[in-house]
Every structure is written in structure tokens, then in C-alpha cells.
N, C-alpha and C positions, 0 to 999 in steps of 0.2 A: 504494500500500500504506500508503504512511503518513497519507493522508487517509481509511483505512477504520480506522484503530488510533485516528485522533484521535476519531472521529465515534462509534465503539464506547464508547470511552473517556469521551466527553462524555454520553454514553446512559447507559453504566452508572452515573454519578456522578448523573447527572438520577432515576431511578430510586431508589438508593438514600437521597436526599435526598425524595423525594417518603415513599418508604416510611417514612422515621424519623418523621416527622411526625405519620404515623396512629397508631407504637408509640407519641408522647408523647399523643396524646389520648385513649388507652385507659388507657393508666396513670392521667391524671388522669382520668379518672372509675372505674377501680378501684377508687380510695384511698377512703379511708372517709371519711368529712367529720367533722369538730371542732366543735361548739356549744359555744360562748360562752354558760355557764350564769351569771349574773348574780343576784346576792339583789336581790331588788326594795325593800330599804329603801335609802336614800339614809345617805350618811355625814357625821353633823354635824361641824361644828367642837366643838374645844374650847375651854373658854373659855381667857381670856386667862391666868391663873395658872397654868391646867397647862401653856398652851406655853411661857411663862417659865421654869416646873420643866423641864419636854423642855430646852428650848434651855440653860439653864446646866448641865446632865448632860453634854449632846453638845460643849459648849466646854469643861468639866472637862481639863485633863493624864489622861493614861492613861497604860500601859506605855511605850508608843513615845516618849513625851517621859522617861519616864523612863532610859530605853537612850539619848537622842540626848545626853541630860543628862550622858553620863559623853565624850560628844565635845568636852566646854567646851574652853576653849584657845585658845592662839594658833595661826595660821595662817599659814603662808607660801605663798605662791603667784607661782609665774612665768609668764604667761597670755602665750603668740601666737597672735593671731589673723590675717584677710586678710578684706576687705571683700568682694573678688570677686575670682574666679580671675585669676591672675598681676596683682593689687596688691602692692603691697610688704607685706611684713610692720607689723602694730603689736605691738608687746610690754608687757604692762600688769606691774609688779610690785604683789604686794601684799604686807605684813607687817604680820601684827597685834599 
């Protein structure tokens, strides 16, 4: 009995692994396909002064320097760390 449960069992798994296979080949060719619509001019460079202008805009301070700006300060810091599981501890102070 229990090698007609196993053999059943091994059938109905073979079966429904075989059938999912067919479901994922119909879905992909259901699905509708995507073209990659591309403009057919090519994109120059700029010259060198405008990436100079880009590049010193994009290195400017922004907001966020200016919010980290009010973190100025001294620092204390008591740091333990462990090299690898069960080394001893190292403990670094810092004060600034």
C-alpha cells in the first residue's frame, strides 16, 4: 500500500510539474511585446565649458550640506568592535 501512495504521489507531482511548464509558455507568448522605440539621431557631447558649468553646479553645497552644517561639533564616541566571532573585544575611544 505504501508503494502504490508513493508511486501515485511521484505521478501526480511529475504531472503537475510537467503541466506548469506549458501554463508559463502561454503566458509568455500572451504578453504583449515592448519595442524599444529609439530616435535615430545620435547624442553629441558637449563641449568642454558647458561640462565644467554641469560639473561645478553638481559639486555646489545644497540643502543637505546645509542641514548637516548645523551637526558641527564635537564628538565623543566609545566604539567596540570584534575582528571575528569570539575574538576579544577592541574598544577605540574617540573625543573630539
Amino acid at each position: 500500500m505504501k508503494k502504490i501512495a508513493l508511486i501515485f504521489s511521484a505521478a501526480s507531482l511529475l504531472m503537475l510539474a510537467c503541466n506548469s511548464d506549458k501554463k508559463t509558455e502561454e503566458a509568455k507568448t500572451d504578453s504583449p511585446t515592448i519595442e524599444n522605440k529609439t530616435d535615430s539621431k545620435t547624442m553629441e557631447m558637449p563641449d568642454s565649458a558647458t561640462m565644467m558649468k554641469n560639473f561645478q553646479e553638481y559639486g555646489t553645497p545644497g540643502d543637505m550640506h546645509k542641514m548637516m552644517a548645523t551637526w558641527d561639533g564635537t564628538w565623543n564616541s566609545d566604539l567596540t568592535m570584534w575582528m571575528e566571532p569570539g575574538a576579544p573585544e577592541t574598544k577605540k575611544y574617540f573625543y573630539g
